[in-house]
N, C-alpha and C positions, 0 to 999 in steps of 0.2 A: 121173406120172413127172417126175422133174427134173430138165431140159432145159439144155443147156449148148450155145451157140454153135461150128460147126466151127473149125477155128483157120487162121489166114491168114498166108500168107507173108508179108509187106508187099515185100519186096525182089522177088515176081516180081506184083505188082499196079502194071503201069499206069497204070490211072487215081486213086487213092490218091497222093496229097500233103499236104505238112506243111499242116494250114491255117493261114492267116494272123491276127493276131489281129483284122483288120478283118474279114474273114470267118465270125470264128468267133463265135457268141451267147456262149450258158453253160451249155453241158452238152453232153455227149459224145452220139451216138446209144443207143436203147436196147441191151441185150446186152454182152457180152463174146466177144472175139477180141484177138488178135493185136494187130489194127491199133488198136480201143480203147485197150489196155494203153499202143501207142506213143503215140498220141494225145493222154494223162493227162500221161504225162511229157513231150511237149514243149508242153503248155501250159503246166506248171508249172515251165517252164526248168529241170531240175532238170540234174545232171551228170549225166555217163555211166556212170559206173560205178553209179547210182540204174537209170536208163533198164535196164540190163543185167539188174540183179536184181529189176526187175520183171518182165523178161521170162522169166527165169528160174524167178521162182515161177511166170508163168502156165504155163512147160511144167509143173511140176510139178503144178498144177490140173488141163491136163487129163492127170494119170498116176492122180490120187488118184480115189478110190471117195468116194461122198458118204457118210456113214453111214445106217447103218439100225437102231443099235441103242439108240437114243435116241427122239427124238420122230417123230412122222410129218413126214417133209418130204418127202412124194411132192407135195405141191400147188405148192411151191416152183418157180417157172418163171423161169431165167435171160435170158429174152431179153424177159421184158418190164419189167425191171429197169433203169434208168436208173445207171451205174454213177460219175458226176461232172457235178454241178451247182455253180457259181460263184457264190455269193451277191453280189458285190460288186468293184468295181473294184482296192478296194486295202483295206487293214487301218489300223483308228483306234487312237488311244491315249488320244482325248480323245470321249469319250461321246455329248457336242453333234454330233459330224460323224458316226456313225454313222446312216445310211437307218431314213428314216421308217418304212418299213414293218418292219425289223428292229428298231429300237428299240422299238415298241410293244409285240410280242411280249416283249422283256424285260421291257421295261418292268411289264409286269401279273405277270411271274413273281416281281417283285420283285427281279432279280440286282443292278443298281447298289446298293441300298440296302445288299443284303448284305456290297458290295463295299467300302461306306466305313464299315460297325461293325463287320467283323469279319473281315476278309479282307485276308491280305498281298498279296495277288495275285489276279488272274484273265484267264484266258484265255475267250471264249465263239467259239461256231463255231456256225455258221449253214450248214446242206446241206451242203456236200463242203470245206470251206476255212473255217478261222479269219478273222474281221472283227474283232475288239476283245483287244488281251491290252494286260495292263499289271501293272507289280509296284514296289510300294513304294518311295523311295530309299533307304529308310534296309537294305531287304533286297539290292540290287542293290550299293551297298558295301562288303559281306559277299564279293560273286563269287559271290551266287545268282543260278541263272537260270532264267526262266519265262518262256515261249513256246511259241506253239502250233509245233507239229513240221516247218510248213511251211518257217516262218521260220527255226530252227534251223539244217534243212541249207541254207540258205544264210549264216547268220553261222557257223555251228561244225561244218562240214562232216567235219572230221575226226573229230569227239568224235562225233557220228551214224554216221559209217561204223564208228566200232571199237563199236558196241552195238547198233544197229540187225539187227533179226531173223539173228544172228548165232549167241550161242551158247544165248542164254533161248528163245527162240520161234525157232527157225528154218521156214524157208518152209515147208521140206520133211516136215514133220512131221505134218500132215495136211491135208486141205482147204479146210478154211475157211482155216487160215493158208496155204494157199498161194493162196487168193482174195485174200487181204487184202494179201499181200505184192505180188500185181502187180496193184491200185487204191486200196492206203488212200490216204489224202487226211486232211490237218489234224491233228487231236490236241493233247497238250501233251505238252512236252518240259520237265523237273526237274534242274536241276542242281544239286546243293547242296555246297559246297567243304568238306573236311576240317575237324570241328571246329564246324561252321555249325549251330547251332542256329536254324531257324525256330518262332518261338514263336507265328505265329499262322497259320491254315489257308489254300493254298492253292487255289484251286478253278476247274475246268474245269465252263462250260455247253454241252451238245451238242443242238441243236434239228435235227431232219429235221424240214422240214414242208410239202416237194412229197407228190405220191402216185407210188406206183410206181417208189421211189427207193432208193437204198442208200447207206447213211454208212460208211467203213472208217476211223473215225479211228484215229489209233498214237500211246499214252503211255506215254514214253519216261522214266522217274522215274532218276537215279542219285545216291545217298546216299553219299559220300566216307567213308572211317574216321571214326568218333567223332560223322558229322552225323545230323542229326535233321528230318525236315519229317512233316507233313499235310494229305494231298492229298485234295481232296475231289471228284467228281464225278457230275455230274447231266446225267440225259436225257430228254426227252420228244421224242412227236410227237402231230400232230393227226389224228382219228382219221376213215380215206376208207375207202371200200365195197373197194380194189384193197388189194393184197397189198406190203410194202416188207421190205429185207432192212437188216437191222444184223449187222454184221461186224467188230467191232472189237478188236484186240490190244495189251493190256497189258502192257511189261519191264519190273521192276523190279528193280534191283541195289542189295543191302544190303551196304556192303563192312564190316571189322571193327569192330565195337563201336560199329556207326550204325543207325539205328531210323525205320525208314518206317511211317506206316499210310495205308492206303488205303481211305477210303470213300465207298459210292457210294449211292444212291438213282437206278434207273430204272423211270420209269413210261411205257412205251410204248404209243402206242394199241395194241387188237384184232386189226389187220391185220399185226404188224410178225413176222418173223420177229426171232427178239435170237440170235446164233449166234456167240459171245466166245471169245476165247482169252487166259487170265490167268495170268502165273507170275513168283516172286521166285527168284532165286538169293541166298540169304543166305551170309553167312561167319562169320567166325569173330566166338561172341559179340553178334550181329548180332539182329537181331529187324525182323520185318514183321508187320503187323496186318491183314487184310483184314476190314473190315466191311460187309457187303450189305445192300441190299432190293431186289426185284425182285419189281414189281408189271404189270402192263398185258402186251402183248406177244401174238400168238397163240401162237406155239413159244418155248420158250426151251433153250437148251443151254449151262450155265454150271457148271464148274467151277475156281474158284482154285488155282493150284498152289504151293507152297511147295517149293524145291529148297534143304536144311541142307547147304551142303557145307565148314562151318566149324564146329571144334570149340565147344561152348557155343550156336551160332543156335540160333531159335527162331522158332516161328511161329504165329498165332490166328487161326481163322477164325470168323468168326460171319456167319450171314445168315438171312433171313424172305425164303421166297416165299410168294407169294399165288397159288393158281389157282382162277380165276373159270370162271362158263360160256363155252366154247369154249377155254378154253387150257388149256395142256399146257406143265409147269414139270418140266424133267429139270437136278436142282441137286445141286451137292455140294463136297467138296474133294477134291484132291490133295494128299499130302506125301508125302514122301522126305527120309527120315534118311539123310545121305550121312555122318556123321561122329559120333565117338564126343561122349556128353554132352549132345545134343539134343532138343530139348524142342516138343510140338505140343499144342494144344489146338482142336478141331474141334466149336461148338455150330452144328448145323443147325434150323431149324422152316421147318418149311410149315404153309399156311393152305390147305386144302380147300373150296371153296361153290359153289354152283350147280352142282353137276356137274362142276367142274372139276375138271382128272387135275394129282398133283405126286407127284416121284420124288426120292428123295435116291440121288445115286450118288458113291460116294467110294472112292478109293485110299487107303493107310496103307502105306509100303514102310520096313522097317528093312533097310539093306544091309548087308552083311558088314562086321563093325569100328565097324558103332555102337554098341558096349556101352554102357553106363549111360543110354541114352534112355529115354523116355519118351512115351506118346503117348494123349491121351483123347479118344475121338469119343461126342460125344452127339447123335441126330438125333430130332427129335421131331416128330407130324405132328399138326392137329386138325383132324378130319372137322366140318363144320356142317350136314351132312345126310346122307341114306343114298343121295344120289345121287352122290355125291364120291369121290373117288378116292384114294388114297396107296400107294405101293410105295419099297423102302429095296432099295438095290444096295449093300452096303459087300464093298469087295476088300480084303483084307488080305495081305502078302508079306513074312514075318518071318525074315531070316537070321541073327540074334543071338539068344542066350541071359540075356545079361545084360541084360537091356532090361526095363521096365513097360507093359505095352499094357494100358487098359479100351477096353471098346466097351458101349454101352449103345443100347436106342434104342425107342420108345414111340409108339402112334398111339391114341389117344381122342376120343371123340363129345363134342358137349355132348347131355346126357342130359335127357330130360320133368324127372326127379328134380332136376337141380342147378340148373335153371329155377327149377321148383316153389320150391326150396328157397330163392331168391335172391328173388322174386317175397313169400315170405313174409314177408320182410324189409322192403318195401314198394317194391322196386326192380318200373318197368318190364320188358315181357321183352327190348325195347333195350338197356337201362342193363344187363341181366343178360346180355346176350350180351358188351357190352361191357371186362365187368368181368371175363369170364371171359379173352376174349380180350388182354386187356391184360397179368394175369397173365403168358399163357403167354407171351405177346412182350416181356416184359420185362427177360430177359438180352442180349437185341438193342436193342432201343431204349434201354435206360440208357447203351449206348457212347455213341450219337450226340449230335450237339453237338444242343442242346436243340430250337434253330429245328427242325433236319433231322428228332428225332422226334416233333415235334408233328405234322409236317406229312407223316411217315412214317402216325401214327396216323391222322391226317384222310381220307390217301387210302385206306386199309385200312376204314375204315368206308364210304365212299363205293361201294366194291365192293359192301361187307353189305347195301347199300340195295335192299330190293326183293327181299332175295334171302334174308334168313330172319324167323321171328315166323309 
């Protein structure tokens, strides 16, 4: 069953006071209440009007039902959950002064290197709070801005209060976001000014790597009329016998005739619950790209949303999940034609092996007054054994007439036969699983920038090891 702390007055508990920062280590008690939620925000000095609507979502939390009609989260236990960990005294901008034991951990994922060939920016976050962001001069010039979300509300606290879980993800909306909304912690935060073409990719690093932890980071993207960025991010953690929760929420605002894509590569360890809330509000003309992989993880619950409520937006969703033995991948899209002329394109795949369970579940809603849209969902699944799983949810809610809807969608084995047949050619039966599987992931990983799917491929095979032939 899954277990949520009672909720606590703080104004009639006595013994409860603010703690001091001499007093205080670097992490909150384990659980969530009440007093935690205050606790977050006044470590993080944040204003009050923040403190409020944390408090806020947390009544909302406890009003929401957890779901049940997604993955299994009866094992999920809130009160053994650590809900804010402190990596560090204060935030670098210069590499050298970032802690030893944090730098190494980059260090070996290779992020600095990434950062000086091909990266306007980067912000990386370490457990519950951003330690390192930094972004180009020649892009800061411009009036773009990159920072992790912490730092945000306090240099551009007004530009966070008019977007911040407001009108794209509000708290209220279901549970995890109203978890998230009263403990996220760090993120990155996208400003990009009217006109602003960023020409080379921004990128957030999100490392959890206590045990029995939870990360709530919030990325905050907004594209001005006519701008343009490439936000990329990435996540790991290290993989412990105890159970961690990931709860994180993406807004992204595409305002007229400006073009975001966002993409992500997470590979979570085995124990991590991954339990996201992702949506763009585009307008008029507008375009967002979301690109996925979503590998590791025990449960995942992960659908992007795309809200068209400008005439001409558009929106692409492409992603690759992988369910291995013991995990369980519940993936899909969300869109909503909110306006006439709109245009979606939704490539799904999953990778089935070792007995692992993967679900495509997706919305497709044309509202009233979207004539002339358009909308293609393709979801495709490949079984690598007969102990593997795959199931396809697609919801469709069509109130126009003038509109083009396809829906297609396909699940296949690799067969003794196309072995056989690959094998006679003089291929290994690795090189022929390979080569099959590459195939079918190949309208997924041709988006990604080359590093992200070499290293997409690498970790995809590393699953296969052990686990077919």
């Amino acid at each position: 069953m899954v277990k949520i702390l009672g909720s606590t007055d703080i104004s009639q508990d006595p013994i409860w006071e603010r703690p001091s920062p001499e007093r205080w280590v670097n992490r909150t008690q384990k659980g969530i209440s009440e007093k935690i939620v205050e606790e977050i925000s006044y470590l993080k000095s944040e204003p009050d009007w923040m403190r409020q609507k944390r408090l806020l979502a947390y009544k909302f939390f406890r009003e929401k039902r957890i779901p049940t009609w997604g993955v299994d989260l009866s094992e999920l236990n809130f009160d053994d959950i650590t809900f804010f960990i402190r990596p560090g005294e204060r935030q670098y901008q210069n590499w050298d002064e970032v802690p030893g034991d944090i730098k190494n951990v980059y260090n070996q994922l290779g992020i600095p290197q990434a950062e000086q060939k091909f990266l306007a920016g980067l912000v990386g976050q370490y457990e519950s709070e951003g330690f390192y962001a930094k972004l180009k001069k020649q892009w800061e010039d411009l009036g773009v801005i990159f920072t992790d979300t912490d730092t945000a509300l306090k240099k551009y606290p007004d530009l966070v209060q008019e977007y911040f879980m407001t009108r794209c993800v509000p708290a209220a909306d279901h549970a995890f976001a109203a978890l998230h909304g009263a403990v996220w912690s760090g993120g990155s935060f996208v400003y990009v000014p009217a006109g602003v073409k960023v020409a080379l990719p921004l990128q957030a690093y999100f490392r959890m790597n206590a045990q029995q932890s939870g990360q709530f980071e919030h990325t905050l993207i907004i594209a001005e009329e006519g701008a343009s960025v490439h936000y990329i991010e990435s996540c790991t953690a290290p993989k412990y016998s105890t159970d961690s929760l990931h709860s994180a929420v993406v807004e992204i605002f595409v305002k007229k005739n400006a073009s975001v894509r966002y993409t992500t590569i997470q590979n979570w360890s085995k124990n991590v619950y991954n339990l996201n809330t992702k949506r763009a509000l585009v307008a008029e003309d507008g375009k967002v790209e979301w690109v996925g992989g979503s590998l590791g993880s025990k449960r995942t619950m992960l659908y992007p949303m795309s809200i068209l409520h400008g005439r001409g937006a558009s929106a692409r969703h492409l992603n690759i999940a992988v369910a291995a033995e013991g995990q369980w991948k519940d993936t899909g899209a969300k869109v909503v034609h909110g306006a006439p002329y709109t245009n979606s394109r939704v490539i799904s795949k999953s990778v089935s092996l070792g007995g692992g369970r993967s679900s495509y579940r997706g919305l497709l809603k044309i509202a009233k007054g979207a004539h002339g849209s358009k909308a293609h969902v393709q979801c495709d699944a490949l079984l690598l054994d007969p102990r593997s799983q795959s199931d396809t949810y697609p919801y469709m809610e069509i109130y126009e007439d003038d509109v083009a809807i396809m829906h297609e969608a396909t699940v296949n084995r690799v067969t003794d036969a196309q072995l056989f047949y690959l094998r006679s050619r003089g291929l290994t039966e690795e090189q022929a699983f390979d080569l099959i599987l590459s195939g079918f992931l190949d309208p997924i990983s041709r988006e990604l920038p080359l590093d992200y799917a070499l290293e997409l491929n690498r970790m995809i095979r590393l699953e296969m090891t052990g686990s077919v032939g």
